[in-house]
N, C-alpha and C positions, 0 to 999 in steps of 0.2 A: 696211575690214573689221574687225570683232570679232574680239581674240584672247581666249579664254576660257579658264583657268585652274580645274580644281577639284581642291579638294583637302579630306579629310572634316576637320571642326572639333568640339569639345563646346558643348552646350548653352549659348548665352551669354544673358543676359537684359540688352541693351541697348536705348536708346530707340530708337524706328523709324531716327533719320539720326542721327547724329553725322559733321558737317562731309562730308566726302564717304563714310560708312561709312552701309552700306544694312540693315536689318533686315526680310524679310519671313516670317510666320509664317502657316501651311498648313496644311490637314487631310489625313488619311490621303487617299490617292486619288484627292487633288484634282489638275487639269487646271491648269497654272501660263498665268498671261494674260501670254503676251509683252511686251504694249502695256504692261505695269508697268516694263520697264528703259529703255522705250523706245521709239523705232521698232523694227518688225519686219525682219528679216531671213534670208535661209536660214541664214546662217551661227549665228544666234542661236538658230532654229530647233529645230537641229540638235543645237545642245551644250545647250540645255536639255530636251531629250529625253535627256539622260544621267544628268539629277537624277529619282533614285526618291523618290516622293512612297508607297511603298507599306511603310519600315521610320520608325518616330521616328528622331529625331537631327537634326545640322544639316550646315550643308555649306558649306563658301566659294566664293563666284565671286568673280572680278576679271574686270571690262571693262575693255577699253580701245582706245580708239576710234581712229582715221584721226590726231588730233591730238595723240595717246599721252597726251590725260586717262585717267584709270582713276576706276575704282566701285567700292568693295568692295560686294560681296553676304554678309548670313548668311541662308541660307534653310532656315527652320526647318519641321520636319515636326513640331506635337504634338498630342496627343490636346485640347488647349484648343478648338484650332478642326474637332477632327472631331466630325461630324454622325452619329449612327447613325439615329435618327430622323427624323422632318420634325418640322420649329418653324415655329409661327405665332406674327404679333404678336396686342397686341391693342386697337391702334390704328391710327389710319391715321396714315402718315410721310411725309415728304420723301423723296421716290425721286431726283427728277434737278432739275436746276436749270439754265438757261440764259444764260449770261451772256456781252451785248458792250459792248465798252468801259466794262469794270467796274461794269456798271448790270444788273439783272436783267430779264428780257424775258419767261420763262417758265418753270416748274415744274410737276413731277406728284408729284401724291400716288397714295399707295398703299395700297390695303386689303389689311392682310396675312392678314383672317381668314376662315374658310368662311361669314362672314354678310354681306347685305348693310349699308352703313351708311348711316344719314341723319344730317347733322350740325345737332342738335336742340341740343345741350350745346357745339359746338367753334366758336370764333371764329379768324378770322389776322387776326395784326397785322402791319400792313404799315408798314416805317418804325417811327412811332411814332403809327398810328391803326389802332384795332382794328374790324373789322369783322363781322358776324353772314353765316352762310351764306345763299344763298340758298334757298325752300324745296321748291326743284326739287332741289336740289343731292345726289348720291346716288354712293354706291361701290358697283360688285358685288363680290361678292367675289372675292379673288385676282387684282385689276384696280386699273389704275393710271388717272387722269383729267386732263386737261393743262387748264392755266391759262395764258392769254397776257396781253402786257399791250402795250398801247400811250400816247401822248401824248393826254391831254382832261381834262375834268374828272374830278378822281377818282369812282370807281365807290362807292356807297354800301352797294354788298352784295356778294360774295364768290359769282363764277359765272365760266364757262370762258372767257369772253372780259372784261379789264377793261381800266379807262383810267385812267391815274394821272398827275399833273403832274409830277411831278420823281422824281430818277434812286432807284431803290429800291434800297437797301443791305442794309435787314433785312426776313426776313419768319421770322415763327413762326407754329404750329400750336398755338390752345392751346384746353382744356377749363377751361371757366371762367374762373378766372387761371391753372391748372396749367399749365405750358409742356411740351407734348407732343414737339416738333421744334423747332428754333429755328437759321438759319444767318446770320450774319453776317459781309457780303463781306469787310468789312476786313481780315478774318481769314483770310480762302483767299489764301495767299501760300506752300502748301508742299501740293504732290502728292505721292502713295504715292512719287513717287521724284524729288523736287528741286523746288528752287524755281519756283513758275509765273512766267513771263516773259511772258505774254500777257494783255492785256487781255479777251478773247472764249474762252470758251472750252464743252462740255461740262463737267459734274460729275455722274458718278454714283455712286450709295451703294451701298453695300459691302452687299451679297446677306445678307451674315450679320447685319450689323448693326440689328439689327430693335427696340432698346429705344432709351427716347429720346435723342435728339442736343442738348444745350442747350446747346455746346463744340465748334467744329468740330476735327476727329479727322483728322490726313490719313490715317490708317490705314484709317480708312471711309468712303474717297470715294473715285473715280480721276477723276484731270482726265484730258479728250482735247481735239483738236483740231474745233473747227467746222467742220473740212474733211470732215471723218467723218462719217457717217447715224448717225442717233441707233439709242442701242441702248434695247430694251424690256427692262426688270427683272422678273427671276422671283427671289423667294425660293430660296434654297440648298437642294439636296436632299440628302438622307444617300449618302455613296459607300459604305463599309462597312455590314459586319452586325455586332450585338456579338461574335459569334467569331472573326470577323475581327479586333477589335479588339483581346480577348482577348489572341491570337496575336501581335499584332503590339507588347505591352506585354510578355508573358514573351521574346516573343526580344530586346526591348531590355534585360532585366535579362539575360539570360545571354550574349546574346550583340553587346550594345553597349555603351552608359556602366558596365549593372553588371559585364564581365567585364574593364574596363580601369579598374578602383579602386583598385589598385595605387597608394600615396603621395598620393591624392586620393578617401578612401574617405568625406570627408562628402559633397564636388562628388557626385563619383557617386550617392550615395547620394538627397541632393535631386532630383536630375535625374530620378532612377528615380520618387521620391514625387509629384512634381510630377506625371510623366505618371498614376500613379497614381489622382490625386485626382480629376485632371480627364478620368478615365474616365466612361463611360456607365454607372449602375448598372445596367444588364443585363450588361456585359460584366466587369463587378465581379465579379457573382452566379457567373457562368461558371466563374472562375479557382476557386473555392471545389468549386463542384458540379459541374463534371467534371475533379477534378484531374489525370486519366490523360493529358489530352491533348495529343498528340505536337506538337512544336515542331521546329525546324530553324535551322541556321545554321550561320558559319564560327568556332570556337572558337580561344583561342590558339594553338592550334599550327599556324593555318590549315589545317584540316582539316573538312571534313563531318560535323557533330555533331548528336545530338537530343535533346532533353530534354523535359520534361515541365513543365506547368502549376505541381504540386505543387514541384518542382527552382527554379521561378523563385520564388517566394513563402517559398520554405528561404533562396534567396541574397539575398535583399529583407531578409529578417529577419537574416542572418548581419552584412550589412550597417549595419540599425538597431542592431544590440548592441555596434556599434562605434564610433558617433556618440550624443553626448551629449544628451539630452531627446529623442532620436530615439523613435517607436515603430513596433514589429513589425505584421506585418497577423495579426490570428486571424478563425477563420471565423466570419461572423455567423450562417450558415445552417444551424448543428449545430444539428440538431433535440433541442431541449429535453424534460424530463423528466417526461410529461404525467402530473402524480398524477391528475386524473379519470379519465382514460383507461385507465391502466394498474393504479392503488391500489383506487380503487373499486369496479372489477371483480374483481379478483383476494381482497380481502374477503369478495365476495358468495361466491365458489365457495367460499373457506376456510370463510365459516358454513355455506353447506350440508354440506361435507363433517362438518363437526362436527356439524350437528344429523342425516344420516344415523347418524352413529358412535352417536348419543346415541339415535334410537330403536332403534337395534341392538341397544343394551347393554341398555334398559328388554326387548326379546324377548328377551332370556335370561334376563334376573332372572325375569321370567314362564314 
């Protein structure tokens, strides 16, 4: 059985593993995939159904298993990986990959845009011999297309079923010579969470990771087991709305990293910026142009507190006046000082009233 251990952490910015220390980083409202620690279990289940994916911050887990190994977890909730919108690519990628006995057997690619594609411009190199699409060959869009491969002579063009002589280790996706995707096996020796020990296995790509791959990243891939049904890849959809987002950036300044800056007011301070940056400019806009809007949280005295839009964006800035080369947020959205609009006008009325005044005066002098 998993004993499971949480306890809240600050913001750390470490590599995904260091030696057995786990780094997974999450968007607002995102659904945590079990299969990342591990096998599933109720007990795992259960206790990670107690990690809120709905405020920023991070949070420690420790596993530790039947054999009393331990894992540390930091699992990070930040605004980097939340989605308000939908994203499309705008090429087609390496979705999934299939591999046994460390030789590749089969891949899908994936169109990630609203158009269909025909690949006029994109060859894959296989190994180290390039090949031209076939010109059947076609993506619809927001669909993935499978490619097998078996033992014969190798295949001279690039279609859903091919045959290759010897064990494939590399394959890319390129435009031209541009290397659009590119995965090479030698390299897949570390999943989102430890070393692969198996010669066979799935690999699927990371939902969010939609711009090219020339570097395998275990951070944008999840190994599974061959014993599993293959899973079909959808592109990431947005969990929040930018007011949500809004919301969920001023209660971390008042009522997370920024109301515990106490002896660590640069830390805080980055941590707060950082979520900042890598907001959604719509949920930017928000913080500015509805500053009134009520916030909620537990404040030091752990008590039931509210504040305001405007109140978080005061202590952000209280904050930067404190830390060196730091800078304050000011509104971009104050409506500037429109001389056509407002000079122009206000002219034209001033000269008529003076040329009234002036034929007034010429009916008197008469």
């Amino acid at each position: 059985m998993f004993f499971i251990l949480l306890t809240t952490m600050l913001l750390i910015t470490s590599p995904f593993q260091v030696e057995n220390d786990y780094r997974l980083t999450l968007g607002l409202n995102e659904t945590i995939d079990p299969y990342i620690f591990g096998e599933s279990s109720e007990t795992l289940l259960s206790q990670l159904a107690t990690i809120k994916t709905t405020s920023l911050g991070t949070t420690q887990l420790t596993l530790t298993m039947d054999d009393d190994t331990t894992s540390e977890w930091m699992i990070t909730i930040s605004n980097e990986q939340t989605w308000v919108t939908p994203k499309l690519g705008n090429h087609p990628l390496i979705s999934y990959i299939r591999v046994e006995n460390n030789g590749l057997v089969a891949l899908d690619l994936y169109n990630p845009t609203i158009f269909e594609h025909t690949f006029t411009t994109e060859n894959m190199r296989i190994n180290e011999k390039k090949l031209p699409f076939e010109t059947t060959f076609y993506l619809p869009p927001l669909e993935a297309i499978s490619i097998s491969f078996s033992e014969g002579e190798p295949s001279d063009v690039v279609q859903t079923t091919m045959v290759w002589d010897e064990p494939i280790v590399s394959i890319s996706l390129l435009n031209f010579d541009e290397i659009l995707d590119e995965l090479q096996l030698g390299s897949i020796s570390m999943s989102r969470y430890g070393l692969i020990r198996e010669s066979s296995f799935h690999l699927y790509r990371n939902n969010k990771a939609i711009d090219s791959q020339t570097t395998y990243d275990p951070s944008n891939w999840m190994h599974r087991s061959l014993d599993e049904s293959k899973r079909i890849f959808q592109l990431a959809q947005p969990t929040i709305t930018p007011l949500e987002q809004a919301k969920r950036w001023a209660e971390f300044v008042m009522y997370g990293d920024g109301m515990l800056a106490a002896g660590r007011v640069e830390e805080a301070f980055r941590s707060l910026e950082r979520e900042y940056l890598a907001m959604d400019p719509q949920s930017k806009e928000l913080i500015f142009t509805q500053p009134n809007t009520i916030i909620s949280g537990i404040n030091e005295s752990f008590e039931e507190d509210t504040s305001t839009f405007r109140e978080a964006v005061g202590r952000y800035n209280y904050l930067a006046a404190r830390v060196p080369g730091a800078e304050g947020l000011q509104n971009p959205y104050v409506t500037t000082f429109n001389f056509t609009a407002i000079i122009l006008p206000s002219l034209g009325i001033g000269c008529l009233i003076l040329f009234f005044l002036f034929l007034k005066k010429r009916q008197e002098v008469y």
